[in-house]
N, C-alpha and C positions, 0 to 999 in steps of 0.2 A: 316548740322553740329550741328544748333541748337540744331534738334530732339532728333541727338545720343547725346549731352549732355545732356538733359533732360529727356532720359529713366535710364542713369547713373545713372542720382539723385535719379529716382525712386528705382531702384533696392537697391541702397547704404541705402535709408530710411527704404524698406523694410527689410533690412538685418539687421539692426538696431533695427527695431521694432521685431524682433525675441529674444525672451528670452538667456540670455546666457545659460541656462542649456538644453536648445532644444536638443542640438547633444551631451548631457555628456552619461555617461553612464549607464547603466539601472542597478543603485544599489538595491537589493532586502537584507530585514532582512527576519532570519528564519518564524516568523510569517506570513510574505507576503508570502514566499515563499510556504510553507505551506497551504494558504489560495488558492495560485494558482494551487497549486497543486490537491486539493481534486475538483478545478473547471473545470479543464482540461485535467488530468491522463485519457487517454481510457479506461485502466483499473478498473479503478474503474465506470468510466460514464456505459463502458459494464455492469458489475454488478451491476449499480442499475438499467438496463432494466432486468436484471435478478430477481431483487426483482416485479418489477411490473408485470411483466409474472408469479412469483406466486400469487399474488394478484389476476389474471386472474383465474388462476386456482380455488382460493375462488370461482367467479362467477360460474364455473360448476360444482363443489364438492357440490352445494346449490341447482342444478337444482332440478326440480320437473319430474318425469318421465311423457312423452309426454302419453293421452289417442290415443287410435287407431280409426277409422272408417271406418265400412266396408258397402259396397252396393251390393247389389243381387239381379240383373232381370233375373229371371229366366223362364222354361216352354211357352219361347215363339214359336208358332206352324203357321209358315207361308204355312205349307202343311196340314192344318188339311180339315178337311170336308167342314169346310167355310171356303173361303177362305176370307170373305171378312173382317173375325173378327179373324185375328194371333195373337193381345193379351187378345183374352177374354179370355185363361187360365191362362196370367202372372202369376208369384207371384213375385210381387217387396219386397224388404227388406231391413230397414236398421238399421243397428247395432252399437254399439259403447261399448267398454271395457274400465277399467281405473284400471293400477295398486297400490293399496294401499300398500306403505311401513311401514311396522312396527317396533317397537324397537329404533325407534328415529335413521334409517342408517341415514338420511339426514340430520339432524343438527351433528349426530359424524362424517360424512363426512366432512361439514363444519370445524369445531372445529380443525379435524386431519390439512385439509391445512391451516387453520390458522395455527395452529403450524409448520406445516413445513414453513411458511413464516418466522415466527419469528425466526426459526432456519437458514433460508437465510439470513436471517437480520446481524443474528450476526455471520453469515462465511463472509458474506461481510467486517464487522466491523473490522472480524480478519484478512483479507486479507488488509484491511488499515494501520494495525498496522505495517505489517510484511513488506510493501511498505514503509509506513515512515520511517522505519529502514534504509531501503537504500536510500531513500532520505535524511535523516541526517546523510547518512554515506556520500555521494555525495557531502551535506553541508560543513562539515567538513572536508572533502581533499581539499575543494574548499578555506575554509578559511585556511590549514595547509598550501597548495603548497603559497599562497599569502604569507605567513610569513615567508615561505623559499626563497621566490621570495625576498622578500624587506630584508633578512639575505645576500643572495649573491651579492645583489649587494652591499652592505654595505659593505662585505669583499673585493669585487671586488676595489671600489672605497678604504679604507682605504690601501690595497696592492698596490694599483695605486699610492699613495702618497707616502708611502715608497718607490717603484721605484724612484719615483723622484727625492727624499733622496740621493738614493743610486748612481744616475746617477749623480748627481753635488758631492759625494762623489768620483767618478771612474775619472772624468773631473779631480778633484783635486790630483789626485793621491792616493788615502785614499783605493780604492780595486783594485783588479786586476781584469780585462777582464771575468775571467772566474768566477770570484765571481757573476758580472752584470751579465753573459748568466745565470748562474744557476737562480739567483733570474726572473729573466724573462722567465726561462723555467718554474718554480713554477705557474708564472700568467698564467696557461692553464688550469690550475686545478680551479682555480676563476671564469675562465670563462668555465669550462663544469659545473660547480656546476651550475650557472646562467642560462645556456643554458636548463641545464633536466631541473632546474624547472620551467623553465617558458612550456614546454613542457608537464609538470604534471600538471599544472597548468590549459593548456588550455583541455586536456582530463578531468580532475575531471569536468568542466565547460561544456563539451559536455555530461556530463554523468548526470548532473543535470538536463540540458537543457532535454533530453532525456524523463526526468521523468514529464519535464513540460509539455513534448509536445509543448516546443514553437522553435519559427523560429529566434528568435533575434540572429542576428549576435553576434559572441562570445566575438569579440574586444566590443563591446556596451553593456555586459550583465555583472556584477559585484554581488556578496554579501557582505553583512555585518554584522558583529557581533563579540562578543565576544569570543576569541581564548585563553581558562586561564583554570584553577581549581577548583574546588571550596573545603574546607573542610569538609562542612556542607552536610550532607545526612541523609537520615534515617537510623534506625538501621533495620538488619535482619527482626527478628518479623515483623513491621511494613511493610516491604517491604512485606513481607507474604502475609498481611489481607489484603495492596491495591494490591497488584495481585488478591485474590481471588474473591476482591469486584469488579474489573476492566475490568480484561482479559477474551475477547468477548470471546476466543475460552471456557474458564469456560465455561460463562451460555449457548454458543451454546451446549456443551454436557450436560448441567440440564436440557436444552428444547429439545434434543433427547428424553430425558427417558423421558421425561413427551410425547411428543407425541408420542412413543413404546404405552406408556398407552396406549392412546385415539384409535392410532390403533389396540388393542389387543379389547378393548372395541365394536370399529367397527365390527371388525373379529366375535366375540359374534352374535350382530345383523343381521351380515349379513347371518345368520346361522337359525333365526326365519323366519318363512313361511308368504310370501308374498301373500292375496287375491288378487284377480282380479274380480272386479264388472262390470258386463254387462247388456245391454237394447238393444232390436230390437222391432224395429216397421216395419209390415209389412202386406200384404194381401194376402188371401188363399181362394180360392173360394169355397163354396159359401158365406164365411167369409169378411165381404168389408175390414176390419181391425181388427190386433190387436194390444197387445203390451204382451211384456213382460223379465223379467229381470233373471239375472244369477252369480253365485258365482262360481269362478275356485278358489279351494285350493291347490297346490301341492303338495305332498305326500313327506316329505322330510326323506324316511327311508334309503338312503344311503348314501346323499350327507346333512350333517348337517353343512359343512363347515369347516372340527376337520382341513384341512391342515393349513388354514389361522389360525384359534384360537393354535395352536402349535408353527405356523414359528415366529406369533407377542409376544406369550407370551415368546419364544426365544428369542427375538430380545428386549424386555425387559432387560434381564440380560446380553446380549451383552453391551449393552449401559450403562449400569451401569457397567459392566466392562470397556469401555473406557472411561467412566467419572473418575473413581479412576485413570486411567493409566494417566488422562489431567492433574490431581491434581496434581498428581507424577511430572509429568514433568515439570510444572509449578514450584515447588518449586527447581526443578536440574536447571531451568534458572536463577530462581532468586540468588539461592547460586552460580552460574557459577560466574555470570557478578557482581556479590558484591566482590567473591576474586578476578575477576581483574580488578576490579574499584579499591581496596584497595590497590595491589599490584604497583598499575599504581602512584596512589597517594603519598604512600612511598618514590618512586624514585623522584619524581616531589619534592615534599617537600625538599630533600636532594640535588637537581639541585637547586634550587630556594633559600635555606639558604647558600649554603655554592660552590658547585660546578660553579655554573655562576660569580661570582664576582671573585673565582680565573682564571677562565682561563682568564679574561678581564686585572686581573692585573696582573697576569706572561705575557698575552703577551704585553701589554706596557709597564712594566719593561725587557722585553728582545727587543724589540725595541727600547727601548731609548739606551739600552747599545749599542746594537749592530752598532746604527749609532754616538755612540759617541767612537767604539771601544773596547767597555768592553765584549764583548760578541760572540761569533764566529758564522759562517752563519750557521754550523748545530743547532743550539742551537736559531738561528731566524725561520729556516724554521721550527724546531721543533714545538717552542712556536705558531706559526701561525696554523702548522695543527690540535694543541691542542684545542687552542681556536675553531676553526672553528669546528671540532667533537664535543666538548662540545654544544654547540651552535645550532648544527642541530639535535642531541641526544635529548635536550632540546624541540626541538619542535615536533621532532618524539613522543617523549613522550605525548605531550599534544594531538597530533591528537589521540595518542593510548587511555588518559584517555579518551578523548570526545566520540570518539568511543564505549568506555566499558560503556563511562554514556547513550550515545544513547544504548546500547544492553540490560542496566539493566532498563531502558525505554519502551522499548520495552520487556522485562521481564514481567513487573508487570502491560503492561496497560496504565501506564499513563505517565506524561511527571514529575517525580518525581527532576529530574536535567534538570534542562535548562542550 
């Protein structure tokens, strides 16, 4: 009995000496969230083994062509006249080629996959961009459904109390039977509002999790931050120059066309005639040794290489045509997501001055009347679904602007609205 009292104690100490916040729940801000993101996305991990496998490719765009070596024992006569000497007529030999490249292929080989890595680089970059997108869209359903989460139950619980009202009004005589059923059929609607969203709620949160790749249970996984407006943005113009100064998919097509060059350039050289220097050492009898050396030139009168020097210097003004066409489109996102940041803001502004404080005080002035009599039940249940649309309109709207401020974010490259 002792004993079992004395493992109590331990356990109860140890329970104790565990921090209260041990088992709270795993709140993350966009930052952190973000910061986990770019360290555990597969997606993105995949692409950057994609960047180092071109880097790979540097090391053998740099090679240096392997020399050959060749051996020849040759004229050996094991049925001659003597037989006791089959290689006194050998002729041993041995030879060795090396091909000399000209025109500088091997460093524009180099150069070319260097550029195409940096053009890896910044498809990866764009492919970050376009991921973050829907990870602060993820964000921000996550932090909208929580604000509709803590809206219904606030309407749930404030309709809970009018019932109350209204049930020691019915006790008193003050409504009829069927005025209480109606008002208690209305609280369904309080609780399906409450029920989707906590339902939206926990999907937005798997859809985050998703992106994090992580395993936290979803009761224990939280964000935080800010769920609001803001008025302050840049103007157009501006939004312009940091797109074009920003957005990876830009300089991925400027470093297309700069590497169309370099491969147009290669195509050239690789069209100039490559020597091949050789030496054999060998013996010829009555000759004990010699040596001597050779020049192989190829005769390059059909094949000068016009296919490659055609398709690259094509493939120049392909790329310079979709560079123009990135520009283009770059500036259709930027103006997209600016008229509906703008349009989003409008409304929000006109909720936020003038629409949210009336629905709060038409419907506490049509509660008070109604449980003092002044007021009729249509005319309560009205004011309640009033307020209550206002209210989630309200907040539909703000996931909407944070959304259009994530897509004109995502527009221009940078995180110009936080």
């Amino acid at each position: 009995m002792q004993r079992l009292t004395r493992c109590v104690w331990i356990v109860a100490a140890m329970a104790g000496a565990v921090p209260s916040g041990a088992f709270a729940q795993k709140s993350l801000t966009w930052q952190q969230v973000k910061e986990q993101f770019e360290a555990a996305n597969p997606t993105l991990r995949a692409g950057r083994i994609g960047i180092d496998e071109a880097k790979a490719q540097e090391i053998t765009a740099h090679l240096r062509p392997n020399p050959d070596l060749t051996t020849t024992f040759d004229q050996i006569a094991p049925f001659n006249a003597n037989p006791y000497r089959p290689l006194g007529s050998a002729l041993p030999l041995v030879s060795a080629s090396y091909l000399h490249e000209r025109g500088g292929k091997r460093e524009l080989r180099l150069e070319s996959a260097q550029k195409g890595t940096a053009v890896a680089q910044s498809q990866l970059a764009d492919q970050e961009r376009t991921l973050l997108f829907s990870l602060r869209n993820a964000f921000v359903q996550t932090l909208q459904q929580k604000s509709v989460v803590a809206l219904a139950t606030e309407n749930l619980a404030y309709y809970d109390r009018l019932l109350g009202v209204s049930g020691e009004r019915f006790k008193a005589g003050d409504i009829a039977q069927v005025d209480l059923d109606r008002l208690e059929l209305q609280r369904v609607q309080f609780e399906t509002d409450l029920q989707s969203a906590q339902v939206n709620l926990r999907t937005a949160k798997i859809q985050l999790l998703t992106l994090l790749n992580d395993r936290t249970p979803i009761e224990q996984f939280d964000v935080t931050g800010p769920f609001e407006f803001t008025e302050q943005i840049l103007s157009l113009d501006e939004l312009h120059q940091t797109a074009l100064a920003n957005r990876p998919d830009v300089k991925a097509a400027m470093q297309a066309v700069d590497k169309a060059k370099t491969d147009y350039r290669l195509a050239v050289a690789n069209g100039t005639t490559d020597p091949t220097f050789g030496m054999d050492l060998g013996r010829n009898p009555p000759i004990p040794a010699y040596l001597g050396f050779s020049v192989t030139v190829p005769l390059r009168i059909f094949d000068r290489n016009q296919g490659e020097k055609e398709r690259t210097q094509l493939d120049i003004r392909r790329n310079e045509r979709l560079q123009e066409a990135n520009q283009a489109q770059v500036f259709g996102d930027a103006d997209s997501a600016y008229a509906t940041l703008n349009s989003s803001r409008g409304l929000l502004r006109a909720y936020k001055n003038k629409y949210l404080d009336q629905a709060t005080r038409v419907r506490d002035t049509v509660s008070f009347s109604y449980q003092n009599g002044g007021a009729s039940l249509l005319d309560f249940l009205n004011a309640q679904n009033d307020y209550r649309s206002v209210q989630l309109n309200f907040l539909n709207l703000v996931g909407a602007y944070m959304t259009a401020a994530s897509q004109l974010n995502m527009a221009v490259g940078a995180e110009v609205i936080r």
